[in-house]
C-alpha positions in Angstrom: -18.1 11.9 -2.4 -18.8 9.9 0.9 -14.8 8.8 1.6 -14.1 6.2 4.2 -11.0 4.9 5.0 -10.7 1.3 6.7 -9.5 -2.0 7.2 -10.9 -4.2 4.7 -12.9 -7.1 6.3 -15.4 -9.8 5.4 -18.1 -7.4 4.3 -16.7 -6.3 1.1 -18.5 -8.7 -1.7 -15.3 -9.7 -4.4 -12.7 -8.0 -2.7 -9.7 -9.1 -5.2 -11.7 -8.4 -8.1 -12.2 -4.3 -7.1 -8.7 -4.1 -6.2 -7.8 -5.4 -9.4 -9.8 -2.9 -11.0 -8.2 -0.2 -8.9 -4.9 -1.7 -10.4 -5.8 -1.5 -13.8 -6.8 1.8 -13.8 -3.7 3.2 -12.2 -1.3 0.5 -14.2 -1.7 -0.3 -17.9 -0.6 -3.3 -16.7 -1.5 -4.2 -13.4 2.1 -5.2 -11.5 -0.1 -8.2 -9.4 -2.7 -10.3 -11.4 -6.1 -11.2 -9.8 -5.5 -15.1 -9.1 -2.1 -13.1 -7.1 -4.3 -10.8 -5.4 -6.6 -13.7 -4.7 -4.4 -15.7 -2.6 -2.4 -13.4 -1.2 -6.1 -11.8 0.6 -6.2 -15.4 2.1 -2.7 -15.3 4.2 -3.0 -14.4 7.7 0.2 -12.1 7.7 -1.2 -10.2 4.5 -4.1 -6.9 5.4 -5.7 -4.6 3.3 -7.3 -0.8 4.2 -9.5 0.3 1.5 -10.8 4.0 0.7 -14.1 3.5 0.0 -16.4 6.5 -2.0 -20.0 5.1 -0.9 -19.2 1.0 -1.3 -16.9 1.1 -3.9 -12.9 0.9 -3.8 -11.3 3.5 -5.2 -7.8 2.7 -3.4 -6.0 0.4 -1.1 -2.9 -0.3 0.7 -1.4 -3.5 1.0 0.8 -4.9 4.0 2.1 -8.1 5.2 3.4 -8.1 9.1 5.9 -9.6 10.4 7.0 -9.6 14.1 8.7 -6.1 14.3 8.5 -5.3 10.6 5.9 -3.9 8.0 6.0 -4.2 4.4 3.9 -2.5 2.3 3.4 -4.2 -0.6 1.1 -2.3 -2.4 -0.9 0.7 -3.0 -3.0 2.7 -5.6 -5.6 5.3 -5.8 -8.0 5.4 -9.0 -6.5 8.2 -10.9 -9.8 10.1 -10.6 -9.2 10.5 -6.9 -5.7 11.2 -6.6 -4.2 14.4 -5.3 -7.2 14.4 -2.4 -4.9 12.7 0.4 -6.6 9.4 -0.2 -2.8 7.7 0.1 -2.4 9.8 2.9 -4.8 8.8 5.1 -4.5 5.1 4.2 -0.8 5.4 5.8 -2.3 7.4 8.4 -4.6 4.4 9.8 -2.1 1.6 9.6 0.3 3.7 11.5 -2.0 4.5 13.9 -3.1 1.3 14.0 0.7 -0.3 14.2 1.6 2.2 16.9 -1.6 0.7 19.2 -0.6 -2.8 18.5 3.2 -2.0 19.6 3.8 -3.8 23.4 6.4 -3.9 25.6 8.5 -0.7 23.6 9.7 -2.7 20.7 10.4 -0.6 17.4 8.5 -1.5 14.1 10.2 -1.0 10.8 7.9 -0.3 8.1 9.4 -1.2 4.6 8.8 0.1 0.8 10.1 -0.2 -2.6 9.1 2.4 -5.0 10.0 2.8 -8.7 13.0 5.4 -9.2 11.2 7.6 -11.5 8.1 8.0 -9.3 9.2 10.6 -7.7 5.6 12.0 -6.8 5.0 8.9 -4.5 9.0 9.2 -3.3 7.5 12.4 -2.0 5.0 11.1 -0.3 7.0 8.8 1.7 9.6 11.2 2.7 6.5 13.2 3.7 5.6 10.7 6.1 8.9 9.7 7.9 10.5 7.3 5.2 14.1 7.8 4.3 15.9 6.0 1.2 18.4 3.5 2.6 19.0 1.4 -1.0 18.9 1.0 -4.6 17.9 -2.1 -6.2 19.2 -2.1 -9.7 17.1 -3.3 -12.6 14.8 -4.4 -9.7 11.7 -3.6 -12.0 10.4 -4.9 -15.7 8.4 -3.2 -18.1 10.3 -0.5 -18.6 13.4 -2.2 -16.5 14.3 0.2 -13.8 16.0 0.5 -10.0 13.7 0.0 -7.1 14.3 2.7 -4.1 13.9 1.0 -0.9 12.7 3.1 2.0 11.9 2.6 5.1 10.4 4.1 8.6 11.1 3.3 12.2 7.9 3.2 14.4 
């Protein structure tokens, strides 16, 4: 396996539709649709990092930026590569990145909602600085269920 972890840029032939694969291999059904994942590629505020094995995408993280505040929005990893630190080290470059792009001092909030049952993932986050702040109740369909929402300070 050749990993590389990066910002996902022009070079990538049919980005939407490899995510969207990513998506449907993690989700038996995939929470953002490909015609979703299409536009929301095309908005200036929204970026992508990919882990790549040779060309292909086998995970991705999804933000949109706002002045002082980060939302992730979404990210997988193929179930084939999980448990290597693939999530990991996609948080690891936008933080890095986030904590270059900081000027004059301010403080950057990075936001997340993550399914109350997932607790492997909840781990994660607390792993990397989050903390749990608020419960969204029935924020979730298919099975309904409360949204955590977690957040970092940067």
């Amino acid at each position: 396996m050749m990993l590389t972890i990066r910002a996902l840029d022009s070079s990538h032939e049919h980005p939407a539709e490899a995510i969207f694969e990513v998506l449907s291999s993690v989700y038996e059904y995939s929470p953002w649709s490909l015609e979703y994942l299409k536009k929301d590629l095309a908005l200036p505020y929204s970026h992508y990092y990919v882990a790549l094995d040779s060309d292909k995408i086998i995970g991705f993280l999804a933000i949109t930026k706002l002045i002082n505040e980060i939302e992730i929005t979404n990210l997988a990893v193929c179930k084939a590569y999980q448990r290597q630190n693939i999530a990991h080290r996609l948080f690891a470059l936008i933080l890095e990145q986030s904590e270059e792009e900081m000027l004059n001092d301010s403080e950057t909030t990075l936001f997340l909602e993550v399914r109350a049952s997932n607790v492997i993932a909840q781990k994660l986050y607390q792993n990397l600085g989050f903390e749990a702040y608020h419960t969204r109740k029935n924020y979730y369909q298919d099975p309904v269920e409360d949204a955590i929402l977690m957040r970092k300070l940067i």
